[in-house]
VOBA-1610 file (N, C-alpha, C; in pm, whole numbers, padded with zeros to 5 digits, always signed):
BEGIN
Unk-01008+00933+00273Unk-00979+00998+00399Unk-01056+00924+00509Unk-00970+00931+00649Unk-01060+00836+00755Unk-01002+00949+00843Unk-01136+00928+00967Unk-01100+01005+01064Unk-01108+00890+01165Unk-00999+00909+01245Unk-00957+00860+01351Unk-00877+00913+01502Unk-00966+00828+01592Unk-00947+00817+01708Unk-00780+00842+01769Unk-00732+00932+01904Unk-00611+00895+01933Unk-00561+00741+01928Unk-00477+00707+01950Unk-00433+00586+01950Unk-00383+00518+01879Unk-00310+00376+01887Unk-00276+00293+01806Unk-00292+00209+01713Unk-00241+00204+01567Unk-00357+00135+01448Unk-00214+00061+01365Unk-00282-00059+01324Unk-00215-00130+01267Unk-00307-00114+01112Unk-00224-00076+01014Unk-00269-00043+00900Unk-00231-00198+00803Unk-00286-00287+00741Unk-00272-00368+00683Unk-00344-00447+00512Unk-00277-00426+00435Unk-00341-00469+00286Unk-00379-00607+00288Unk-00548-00604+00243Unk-00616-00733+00228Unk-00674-00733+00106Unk-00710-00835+00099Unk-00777-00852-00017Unk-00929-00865-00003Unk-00969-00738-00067Unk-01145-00689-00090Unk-01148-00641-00216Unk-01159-00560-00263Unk-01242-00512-00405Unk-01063-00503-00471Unk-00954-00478-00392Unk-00850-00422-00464Unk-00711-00553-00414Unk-00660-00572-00429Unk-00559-00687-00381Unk-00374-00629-00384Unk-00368-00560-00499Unk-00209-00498-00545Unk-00237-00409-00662Unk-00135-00349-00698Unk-00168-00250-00802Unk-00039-00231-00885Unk-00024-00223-01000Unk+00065-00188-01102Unk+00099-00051-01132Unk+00224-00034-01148Unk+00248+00140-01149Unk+00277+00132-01387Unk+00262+00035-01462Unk+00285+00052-01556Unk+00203-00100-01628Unk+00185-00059-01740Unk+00073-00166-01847Unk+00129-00280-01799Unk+00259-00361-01797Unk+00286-00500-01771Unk+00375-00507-01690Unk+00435-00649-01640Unk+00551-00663-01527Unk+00620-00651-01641Unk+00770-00685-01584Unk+00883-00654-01671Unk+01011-00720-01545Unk+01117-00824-01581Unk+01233-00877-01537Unk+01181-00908-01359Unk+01138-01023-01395Unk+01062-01149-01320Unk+01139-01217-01297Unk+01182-01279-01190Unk+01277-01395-01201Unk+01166-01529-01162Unk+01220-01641-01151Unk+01159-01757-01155Unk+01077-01773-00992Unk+01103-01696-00866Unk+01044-01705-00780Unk+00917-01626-00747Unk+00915-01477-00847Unk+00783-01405-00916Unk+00843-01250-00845Unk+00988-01231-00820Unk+01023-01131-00781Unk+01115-01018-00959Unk+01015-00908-00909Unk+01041-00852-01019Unk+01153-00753-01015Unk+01258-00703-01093Unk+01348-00591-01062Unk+01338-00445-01110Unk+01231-00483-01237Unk+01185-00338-01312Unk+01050-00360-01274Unk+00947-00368-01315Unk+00809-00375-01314Unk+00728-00508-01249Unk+00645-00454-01123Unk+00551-00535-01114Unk+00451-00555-01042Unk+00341-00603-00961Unk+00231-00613-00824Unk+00292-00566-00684Unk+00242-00454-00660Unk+00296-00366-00551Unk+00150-00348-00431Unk+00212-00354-00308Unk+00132-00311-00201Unk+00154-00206-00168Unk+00247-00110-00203Unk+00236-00010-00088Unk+00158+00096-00146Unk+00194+00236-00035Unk+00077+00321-00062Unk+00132+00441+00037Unk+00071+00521+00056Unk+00098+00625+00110Unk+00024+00729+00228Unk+00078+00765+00359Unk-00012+00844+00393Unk+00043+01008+00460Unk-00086+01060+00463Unk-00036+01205+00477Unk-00171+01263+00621Unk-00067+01281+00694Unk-00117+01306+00842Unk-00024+01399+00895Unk-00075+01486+01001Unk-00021+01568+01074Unk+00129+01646+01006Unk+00054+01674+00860Unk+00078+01800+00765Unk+00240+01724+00725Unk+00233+01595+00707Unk+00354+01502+00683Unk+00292+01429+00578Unk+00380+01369+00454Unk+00393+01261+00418Unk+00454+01117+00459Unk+00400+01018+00466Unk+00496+00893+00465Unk+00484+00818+00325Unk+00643+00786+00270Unk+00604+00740+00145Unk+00728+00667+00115Unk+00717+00586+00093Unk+00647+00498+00038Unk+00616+00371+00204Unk+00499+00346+00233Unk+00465+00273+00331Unk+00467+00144+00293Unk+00465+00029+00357Unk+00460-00145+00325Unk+00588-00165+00251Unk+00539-00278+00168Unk+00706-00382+00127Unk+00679-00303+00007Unk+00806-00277-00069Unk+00808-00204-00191Unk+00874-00275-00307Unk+00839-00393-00312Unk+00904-00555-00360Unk+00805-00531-00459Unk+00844-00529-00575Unk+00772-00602-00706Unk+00745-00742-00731Unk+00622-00786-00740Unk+00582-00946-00748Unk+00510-00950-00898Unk+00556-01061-00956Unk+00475-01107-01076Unk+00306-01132-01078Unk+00279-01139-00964Unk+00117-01153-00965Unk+00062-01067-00850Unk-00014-01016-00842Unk-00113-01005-00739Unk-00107-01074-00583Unk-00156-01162-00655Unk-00181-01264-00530Unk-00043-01291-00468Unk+00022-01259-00504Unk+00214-01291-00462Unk+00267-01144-00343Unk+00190-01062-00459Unk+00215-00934-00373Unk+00192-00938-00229Unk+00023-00956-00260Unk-00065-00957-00105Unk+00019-01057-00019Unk+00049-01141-00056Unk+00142-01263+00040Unk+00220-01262+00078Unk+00300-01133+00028Unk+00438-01052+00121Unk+00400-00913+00154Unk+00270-00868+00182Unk+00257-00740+00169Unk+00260-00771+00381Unk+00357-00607+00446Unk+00346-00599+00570Unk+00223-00510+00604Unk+00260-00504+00715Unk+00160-00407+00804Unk+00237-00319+00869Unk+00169-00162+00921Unk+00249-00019+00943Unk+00162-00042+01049Unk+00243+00039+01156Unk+00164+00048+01282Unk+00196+00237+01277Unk+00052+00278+01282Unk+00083+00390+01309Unk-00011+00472+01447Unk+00106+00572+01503Unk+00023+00652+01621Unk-00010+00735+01594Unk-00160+00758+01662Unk-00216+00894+01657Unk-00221+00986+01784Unk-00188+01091+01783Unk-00145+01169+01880Unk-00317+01221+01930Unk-00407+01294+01836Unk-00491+01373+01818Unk-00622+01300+01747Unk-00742+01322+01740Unk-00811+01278+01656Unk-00794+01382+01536Unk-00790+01293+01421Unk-00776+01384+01312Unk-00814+01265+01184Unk-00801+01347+01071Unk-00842+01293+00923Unk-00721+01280+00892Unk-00655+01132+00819Unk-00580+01071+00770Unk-00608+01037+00595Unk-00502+01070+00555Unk-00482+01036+00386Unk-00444+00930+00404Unk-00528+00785+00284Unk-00430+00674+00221Unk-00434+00693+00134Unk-00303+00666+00016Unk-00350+00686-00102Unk-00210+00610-00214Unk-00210+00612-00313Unk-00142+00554-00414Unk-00055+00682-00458Unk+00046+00690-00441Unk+00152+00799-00533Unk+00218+00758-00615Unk+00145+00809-00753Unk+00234+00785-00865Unk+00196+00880-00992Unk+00290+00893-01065Unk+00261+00941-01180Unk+00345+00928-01288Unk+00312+00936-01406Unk+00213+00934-01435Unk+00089+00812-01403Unk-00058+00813-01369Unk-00102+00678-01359Unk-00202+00670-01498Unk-00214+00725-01576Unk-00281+00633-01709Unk-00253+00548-01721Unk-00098+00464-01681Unk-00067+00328-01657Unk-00081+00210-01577Unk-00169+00259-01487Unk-00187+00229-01338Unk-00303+00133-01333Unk-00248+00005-01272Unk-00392-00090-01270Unk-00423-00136-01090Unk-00533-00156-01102Unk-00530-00236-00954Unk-00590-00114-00869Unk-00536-00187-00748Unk-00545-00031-00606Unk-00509-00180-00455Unk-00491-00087-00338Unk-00486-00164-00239Unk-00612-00124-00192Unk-00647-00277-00084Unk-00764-00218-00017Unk-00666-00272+00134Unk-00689-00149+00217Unk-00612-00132+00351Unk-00733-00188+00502Unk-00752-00253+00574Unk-00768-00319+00697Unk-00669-00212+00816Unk-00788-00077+00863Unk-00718-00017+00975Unk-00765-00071+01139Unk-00716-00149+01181Unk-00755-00154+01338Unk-00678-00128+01429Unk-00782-00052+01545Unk-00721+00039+01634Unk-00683-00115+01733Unk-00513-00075+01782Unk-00472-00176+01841Unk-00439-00161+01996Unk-00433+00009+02017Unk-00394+00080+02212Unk-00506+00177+02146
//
C-alpha cells in the first residue's frame, strides 16, 4: 500500500529485487521470438483505489524470460483525485505456483 499525493503518476515496472513473475511452475508454447501463448514472464499487476479495481494493468504478453518481459513491460499513468492509500498487487490464484513479483517505479508526473 502507498499513500499518495493528488495528482499525476506514471506507474512503471523496473527491475529491483523483482523483474516479472510467473503465474505457473514453467513457461509453456514459446515461439522462437520468446512470445508465449499458454504460459510465461508477465509484468502486470493490479490496483485497487477509490473502492475500484483495475485489472489487469501493463502488457499482459507472456515472454519466455524475465528479462524479455521487463523489455516490453509499459507504463500506466494514473490520476489521483484525493490523497489516499493505493493497492499494487499481483492477482492470481491459485499462487503456490507463482514465482517472481514486479517491482513498480511510481513518479508523480502533474
Amino acid at each position: 500500500m502507498v499513500n499518495l499525493e493528488t495528482g499525476i503518476y506514471r506507474i512503471t515496472p523496473i527491475k529491483n529485487k523483482f523483474t516479472a513473475w510467473i503465474a505457473w511452475y514453467s513457461k509453456l508454447g514459446c515461439n522462437s521470438l520468446g512470445i508465449c501463448d499458454k504460459h510465461g514472464w508477465m509484468t502486470q499487476y493490479s490496483i485497487y483505489f477509490n473502492n475500484k479495481e483495475l485489472n489487469p494493468i501493463g502488457n499482459t504478453t507472456r515472454y519466455s524470460t524475465k528479462e524479455l518481459a521487463l523489455e516490453n513491460a509499459t507504463s500506466y499513468i494514473l490520476k489521483i483525485d484525493k490523497k489516499q492509500n493505493i493497492l499494487l498487487y499481483i492477482k492470481d490464484y491459485p499462487v503456490y505456483d507463482n514465482s517472481g513479483g514486479v517491482s513498480l517505479k511510481i513518479e508523480k508526473i502533474n
